[in-house]
TIROMI-76358 format. One record per residue: residue in one letter; x, y, z of N, C-alpha, C in turn. Coordinates in pm, whole numbers, padded with zeros to 5 digits, always signed. Atoms other than C-alpha are relative to their C-alpha. Layout:
! residues N
aXYZXYZXYZ...
//
This chain:
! residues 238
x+00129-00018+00067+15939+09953+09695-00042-00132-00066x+00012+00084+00042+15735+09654+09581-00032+00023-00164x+00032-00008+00102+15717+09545+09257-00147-00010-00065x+00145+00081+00074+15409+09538+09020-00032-00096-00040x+00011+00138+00039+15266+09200+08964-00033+00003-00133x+00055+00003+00153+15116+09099+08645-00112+00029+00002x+00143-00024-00036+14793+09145+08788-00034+00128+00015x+00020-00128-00064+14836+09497+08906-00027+00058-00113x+00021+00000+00106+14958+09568+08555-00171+00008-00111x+00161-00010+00054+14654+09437+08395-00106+00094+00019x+00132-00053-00088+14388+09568+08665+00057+00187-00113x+00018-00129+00018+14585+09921+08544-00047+00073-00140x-00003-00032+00168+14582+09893+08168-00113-00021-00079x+00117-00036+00026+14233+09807+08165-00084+00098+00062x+00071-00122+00005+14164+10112+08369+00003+00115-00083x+00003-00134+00084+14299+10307+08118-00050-00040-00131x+00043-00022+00073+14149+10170+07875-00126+00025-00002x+00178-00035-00024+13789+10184+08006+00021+00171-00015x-00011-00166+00007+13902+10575+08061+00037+00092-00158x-00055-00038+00174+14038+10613+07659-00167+00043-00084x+00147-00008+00065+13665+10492+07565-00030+00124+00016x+00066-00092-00033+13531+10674+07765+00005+00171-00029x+00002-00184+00034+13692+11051+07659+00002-00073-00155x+00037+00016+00167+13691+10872+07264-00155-00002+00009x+00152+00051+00045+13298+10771+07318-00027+00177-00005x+00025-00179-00034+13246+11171+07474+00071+00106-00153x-00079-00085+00098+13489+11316+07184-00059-00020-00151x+00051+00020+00105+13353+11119+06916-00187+00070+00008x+00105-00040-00051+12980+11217+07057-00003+00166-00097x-00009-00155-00003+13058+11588+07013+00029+00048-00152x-00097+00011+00152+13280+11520+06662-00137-00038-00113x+00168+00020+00082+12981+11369+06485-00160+00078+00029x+00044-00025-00063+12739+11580+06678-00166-00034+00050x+00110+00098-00008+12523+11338+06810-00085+00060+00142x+00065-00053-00147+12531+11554+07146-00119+00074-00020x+00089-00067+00026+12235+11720+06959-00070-00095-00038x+00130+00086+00045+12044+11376+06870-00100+00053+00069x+00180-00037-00105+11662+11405+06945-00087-00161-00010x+00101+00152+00043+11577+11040+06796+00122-00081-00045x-00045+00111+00050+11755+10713+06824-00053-00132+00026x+00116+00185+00003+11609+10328+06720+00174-00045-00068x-00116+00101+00022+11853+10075+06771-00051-00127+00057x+00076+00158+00003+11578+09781+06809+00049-00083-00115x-00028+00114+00078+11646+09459+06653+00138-00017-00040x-00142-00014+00081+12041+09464+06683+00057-00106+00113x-00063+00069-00078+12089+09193+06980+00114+00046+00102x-00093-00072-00085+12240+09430+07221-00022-00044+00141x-00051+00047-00086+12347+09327+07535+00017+00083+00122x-00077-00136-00054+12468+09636+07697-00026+00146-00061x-00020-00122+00057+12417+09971+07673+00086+00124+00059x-00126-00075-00025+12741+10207+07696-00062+00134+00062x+00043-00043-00086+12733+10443+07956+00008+00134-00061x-00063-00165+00073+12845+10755+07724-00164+00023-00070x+00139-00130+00025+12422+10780+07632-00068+00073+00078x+00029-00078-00092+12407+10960+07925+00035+00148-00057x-00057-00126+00048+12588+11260+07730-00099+00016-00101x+00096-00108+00138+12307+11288+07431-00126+00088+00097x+00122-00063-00091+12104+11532+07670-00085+00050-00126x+00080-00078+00070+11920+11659+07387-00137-00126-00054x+00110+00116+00046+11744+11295+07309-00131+00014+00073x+00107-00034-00052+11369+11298+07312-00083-00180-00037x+00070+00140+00025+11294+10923+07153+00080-00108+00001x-00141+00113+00042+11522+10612+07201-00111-00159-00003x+00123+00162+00044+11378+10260+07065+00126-00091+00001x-00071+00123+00000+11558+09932+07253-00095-00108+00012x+00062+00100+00013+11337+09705+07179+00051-00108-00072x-00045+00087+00045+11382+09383+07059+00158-00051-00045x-00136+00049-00011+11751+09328+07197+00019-00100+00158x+00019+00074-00151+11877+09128+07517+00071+00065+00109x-00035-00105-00135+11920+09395+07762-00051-00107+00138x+00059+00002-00136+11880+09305+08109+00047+00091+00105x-00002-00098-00101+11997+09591+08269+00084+00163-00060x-00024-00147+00046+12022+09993+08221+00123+00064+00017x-00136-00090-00043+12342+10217+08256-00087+00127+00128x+00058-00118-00098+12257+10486+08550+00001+00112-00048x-00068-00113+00053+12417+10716+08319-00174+00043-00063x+00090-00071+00106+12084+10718+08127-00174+00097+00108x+00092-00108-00088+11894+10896+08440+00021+00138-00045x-00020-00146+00040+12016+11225+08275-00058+00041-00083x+00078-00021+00133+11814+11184+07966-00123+00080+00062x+00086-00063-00059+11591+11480+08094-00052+00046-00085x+00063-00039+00135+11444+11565+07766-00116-00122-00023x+00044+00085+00048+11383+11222+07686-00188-00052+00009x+00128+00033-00055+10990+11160+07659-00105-00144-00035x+00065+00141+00035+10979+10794+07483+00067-00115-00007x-00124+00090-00042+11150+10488+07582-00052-00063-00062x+00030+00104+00042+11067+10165+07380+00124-00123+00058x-00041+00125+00014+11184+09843+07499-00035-00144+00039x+00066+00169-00015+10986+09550+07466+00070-00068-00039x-00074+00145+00046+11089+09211+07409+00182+00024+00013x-00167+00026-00040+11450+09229+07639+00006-00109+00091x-00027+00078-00110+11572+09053+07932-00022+00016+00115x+00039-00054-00125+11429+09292+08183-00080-00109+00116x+00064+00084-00091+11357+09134+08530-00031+00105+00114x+00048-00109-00149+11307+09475+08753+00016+00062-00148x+00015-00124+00102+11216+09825+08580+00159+00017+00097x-00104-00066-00014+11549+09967+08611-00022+00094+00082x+00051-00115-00093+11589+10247+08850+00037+00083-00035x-00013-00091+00112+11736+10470+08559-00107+00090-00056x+00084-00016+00095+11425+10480+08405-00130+00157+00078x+00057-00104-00114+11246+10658+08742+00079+00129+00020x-00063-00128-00054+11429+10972+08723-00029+00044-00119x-00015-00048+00153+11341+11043+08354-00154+00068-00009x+00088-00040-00057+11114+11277+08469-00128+00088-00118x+00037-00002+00126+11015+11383+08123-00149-00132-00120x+00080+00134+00087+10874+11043+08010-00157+00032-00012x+00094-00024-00001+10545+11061+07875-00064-00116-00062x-00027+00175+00058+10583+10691+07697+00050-00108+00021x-00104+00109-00070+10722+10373+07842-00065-00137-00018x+00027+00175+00053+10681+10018+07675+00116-00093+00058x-00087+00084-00040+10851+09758+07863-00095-00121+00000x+00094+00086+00023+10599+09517+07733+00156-00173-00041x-00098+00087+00076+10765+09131+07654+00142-00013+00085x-00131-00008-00113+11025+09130+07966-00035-00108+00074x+00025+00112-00158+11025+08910+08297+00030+00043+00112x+00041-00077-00127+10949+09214+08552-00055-00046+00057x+00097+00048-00070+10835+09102+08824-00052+00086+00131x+00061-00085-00114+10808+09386+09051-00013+00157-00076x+00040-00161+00008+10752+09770+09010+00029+00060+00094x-00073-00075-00166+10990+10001+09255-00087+00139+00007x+00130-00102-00072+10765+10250+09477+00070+00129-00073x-00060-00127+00003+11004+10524+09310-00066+00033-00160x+00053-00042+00106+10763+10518+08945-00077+00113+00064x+00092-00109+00003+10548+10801+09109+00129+00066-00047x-00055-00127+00037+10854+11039+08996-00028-00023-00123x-00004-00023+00153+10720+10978+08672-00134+00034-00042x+00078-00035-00010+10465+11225+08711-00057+00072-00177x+00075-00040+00105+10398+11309+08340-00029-00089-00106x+00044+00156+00050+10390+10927+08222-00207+00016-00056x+00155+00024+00047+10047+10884+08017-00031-00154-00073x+00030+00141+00049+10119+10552+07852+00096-00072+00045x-00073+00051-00064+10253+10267+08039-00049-00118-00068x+00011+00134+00064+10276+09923+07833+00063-00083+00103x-00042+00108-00093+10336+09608+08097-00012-00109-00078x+00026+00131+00078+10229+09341+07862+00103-00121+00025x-00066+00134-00006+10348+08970+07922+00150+00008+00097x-00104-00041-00069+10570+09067+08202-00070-00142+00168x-00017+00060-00154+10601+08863+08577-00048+00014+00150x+00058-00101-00165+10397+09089+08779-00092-00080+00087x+00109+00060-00087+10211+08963+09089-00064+00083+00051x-00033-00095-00021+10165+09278+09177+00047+00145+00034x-00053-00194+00058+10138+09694+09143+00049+00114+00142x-00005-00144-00114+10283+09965+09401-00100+00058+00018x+00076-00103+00007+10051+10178+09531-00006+00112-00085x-00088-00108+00056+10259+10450+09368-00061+00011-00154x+00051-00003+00164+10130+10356+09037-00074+00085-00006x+00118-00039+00001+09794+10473+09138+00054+00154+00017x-00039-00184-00048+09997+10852+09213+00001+00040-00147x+00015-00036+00133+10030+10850+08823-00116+00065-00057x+00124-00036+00001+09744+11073+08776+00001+00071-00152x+00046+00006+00096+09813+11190+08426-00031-00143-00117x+00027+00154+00051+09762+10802+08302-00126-00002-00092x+00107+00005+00136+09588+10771+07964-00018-00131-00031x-00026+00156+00038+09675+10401+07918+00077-00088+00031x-00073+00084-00149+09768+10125+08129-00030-00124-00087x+00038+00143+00042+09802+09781+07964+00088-00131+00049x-00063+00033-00061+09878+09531+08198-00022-00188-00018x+00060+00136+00011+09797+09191+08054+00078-00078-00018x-00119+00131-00015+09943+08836+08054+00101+00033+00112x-00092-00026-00140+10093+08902+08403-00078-00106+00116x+00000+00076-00098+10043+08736+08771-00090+00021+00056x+00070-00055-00114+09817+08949+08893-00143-00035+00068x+00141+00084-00083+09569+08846+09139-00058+00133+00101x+00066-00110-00100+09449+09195+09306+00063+00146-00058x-00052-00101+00042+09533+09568+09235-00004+00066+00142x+00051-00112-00118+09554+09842+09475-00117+00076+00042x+00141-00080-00081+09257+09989+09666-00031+00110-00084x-00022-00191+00015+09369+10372+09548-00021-00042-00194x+00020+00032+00118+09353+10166+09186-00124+00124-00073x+00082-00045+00060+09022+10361+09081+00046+00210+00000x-00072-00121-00007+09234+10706+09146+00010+00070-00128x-00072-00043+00117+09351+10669+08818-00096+00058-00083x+00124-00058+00078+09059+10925+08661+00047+00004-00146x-00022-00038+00119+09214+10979+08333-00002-00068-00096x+00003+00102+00119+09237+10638+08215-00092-00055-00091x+00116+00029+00128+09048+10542+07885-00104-00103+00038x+00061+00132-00020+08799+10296+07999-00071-00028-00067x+00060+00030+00155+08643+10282+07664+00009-00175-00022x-00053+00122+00076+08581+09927+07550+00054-00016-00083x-00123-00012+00092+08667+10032+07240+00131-00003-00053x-00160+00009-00013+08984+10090+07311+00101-00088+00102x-00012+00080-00096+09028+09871+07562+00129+00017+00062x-00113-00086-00008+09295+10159+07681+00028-00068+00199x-00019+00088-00109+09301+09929+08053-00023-00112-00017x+00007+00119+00082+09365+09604+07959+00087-00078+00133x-00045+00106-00122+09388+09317+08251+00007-00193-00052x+00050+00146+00075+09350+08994+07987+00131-00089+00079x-00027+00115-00031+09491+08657+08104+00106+00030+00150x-00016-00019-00163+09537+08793+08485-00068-00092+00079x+00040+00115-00110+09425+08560+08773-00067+00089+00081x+00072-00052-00091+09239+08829+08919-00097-00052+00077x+00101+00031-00104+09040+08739+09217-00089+00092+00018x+00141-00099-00067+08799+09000+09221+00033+00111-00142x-00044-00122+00024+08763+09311+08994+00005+00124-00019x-00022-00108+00004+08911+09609+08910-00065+00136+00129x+00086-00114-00037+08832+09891+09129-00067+00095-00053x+00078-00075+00088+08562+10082+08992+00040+00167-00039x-00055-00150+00019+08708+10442+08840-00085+00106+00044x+00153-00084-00058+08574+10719+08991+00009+00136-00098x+00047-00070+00100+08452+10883+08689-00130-00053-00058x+00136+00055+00091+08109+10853+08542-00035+00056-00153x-00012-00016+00137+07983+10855+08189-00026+00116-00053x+00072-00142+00028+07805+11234+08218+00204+00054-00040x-00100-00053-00022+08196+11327+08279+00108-00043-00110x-00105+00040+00148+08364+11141+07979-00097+00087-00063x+00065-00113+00084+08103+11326+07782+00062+00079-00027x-00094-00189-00012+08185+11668+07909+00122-00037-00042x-00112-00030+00096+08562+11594+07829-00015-00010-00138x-00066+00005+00168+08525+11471+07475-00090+00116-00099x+00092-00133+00073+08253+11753+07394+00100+00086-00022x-00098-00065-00004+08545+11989+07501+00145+00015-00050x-00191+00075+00125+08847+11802+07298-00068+00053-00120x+00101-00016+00174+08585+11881+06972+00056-00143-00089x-00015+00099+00028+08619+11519+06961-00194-00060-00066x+00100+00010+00032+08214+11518+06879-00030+00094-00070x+00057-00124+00127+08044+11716+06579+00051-00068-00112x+00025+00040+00148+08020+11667+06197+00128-00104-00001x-00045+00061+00094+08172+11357+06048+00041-00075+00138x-00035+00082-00118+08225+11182+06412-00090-00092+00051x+00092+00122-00018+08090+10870+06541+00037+00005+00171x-00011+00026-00150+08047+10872+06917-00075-00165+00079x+00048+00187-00062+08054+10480+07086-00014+00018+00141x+00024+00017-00160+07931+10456+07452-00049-00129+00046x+00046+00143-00070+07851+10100+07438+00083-00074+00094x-00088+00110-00121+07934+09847+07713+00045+00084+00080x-00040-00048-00120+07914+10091+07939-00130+00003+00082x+00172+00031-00125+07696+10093+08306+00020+00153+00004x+00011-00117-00038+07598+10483+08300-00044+00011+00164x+00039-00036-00162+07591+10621+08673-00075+00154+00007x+00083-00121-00006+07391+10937+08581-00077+00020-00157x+00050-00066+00096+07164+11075+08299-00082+00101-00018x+00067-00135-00068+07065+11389+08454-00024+00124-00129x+00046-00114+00041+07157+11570+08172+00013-00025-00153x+00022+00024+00175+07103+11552+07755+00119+00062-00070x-00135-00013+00068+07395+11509+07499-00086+00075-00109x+00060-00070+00105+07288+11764+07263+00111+00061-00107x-00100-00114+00101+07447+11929+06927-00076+00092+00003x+00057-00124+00019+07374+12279+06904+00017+00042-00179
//
């Protein structure tokens, strides 16, 4: 029988210790009972890594990594099926993770302050996404797929590469195109041409915000800086 080298050794004694963590990270998890978190912020702590045992808080609904030097996700955290708000601007990101596309929950996602430079065709599974922060990111760029995001409330995609959008771009009916809010935001892009025009007109923002009881007593309704495409019919209070 051959002997064990020193190497073998090693290779074994750091498998058991990766495996120790790993039932201490799970044991301690359960012991403190964190397996019931719903909200964790651990921005601004220079993290590096994130341990694969936050795949076990299934109950998390808000996690804030922002302002650390991540550059890449655990897979473990595709399980976070609760989870509906990711924060992490200002990391080391250079691709959206492919963690992040299975978190089918998300309804918030700031990856603003990174050096993404692409967007994988697999964000349409993140069919209940409404706010998507891109800010100062690498993009040249967008999937079609984006445009499948059809509950999309706010898209802010500025200080990026981009020199064109997708065709299916004006798909996105839901998004704020308010100047006001300037809830689609393309600033210091290289666009060659723009935007595809949304196919929503101003009679039809109306009707929704009449119906939110976003208009009536003590409300200020702004429609400036916009090109109306109908005025068929009169905004009236009753």
């Amino acid at each position: 029988k051959e002997k064990a080298t020193h190497k073998d050794l090693n290779r074994s004694a750091e498998k058991q210790s990766s495996l120790a963590a790993t039932v201490r990270g799970n044991v301690i998890a359960r012991e403190l009972g964190f397996v019931n978190l719903t909200c964790l912020y651990v921005d601004s702590n220079n993290l590096k890594k994130i341990p694969a045992e936050i795949g076990t808080l299934s109950h998390l609904e808000r996690l804030t990594l922002s302002n650390n030097s991540l550059s890449s996700l655990p897979p473990e955290m595709g399980a976070l099926q609760r989870l509906h708000s990711l924060h992490l601007a200002n990391n080391s990101l250079t691709e959206l993770p492919a963690p992040l596309c299975q978190l089918r929950s998300l309804t918030f996602l700031d990856v603003s302050d990174n050096k993404i430079g692409t967007i994988p065709s697999s964000i349409r599974h993140l069919e209940k996404l409404e706010t998507l922060l891109l800010l100062f990111n690498s993009l040249e760029s967008l999937p079609e797929e984006v445009c499948l995001l059809r509950k999309l409330r706010t898209l802010w995609l500025g200080n990026n590469h981009l020199r064109s959008l997708p065709a299916t771009f004006g798909e996105l009916v839901n998004l704020d195109w308010g100047y006001n809010y300037c809830s689609c935001n393309f600033e210091g892009n290289p666009l060659e041409r723009p935007p595809p025009e949304p196919k929503i007109s101003l009679l039809s923002t109306v009707f929704y915000i009449q119906h939110t009881g976003c208009v009536g007593s003590g409300f200020h309704l702004a429609l400036d800086k916009n090109q109306p495409v109908s005025r068929s019919h009169k905004v009236s209070r009753k």
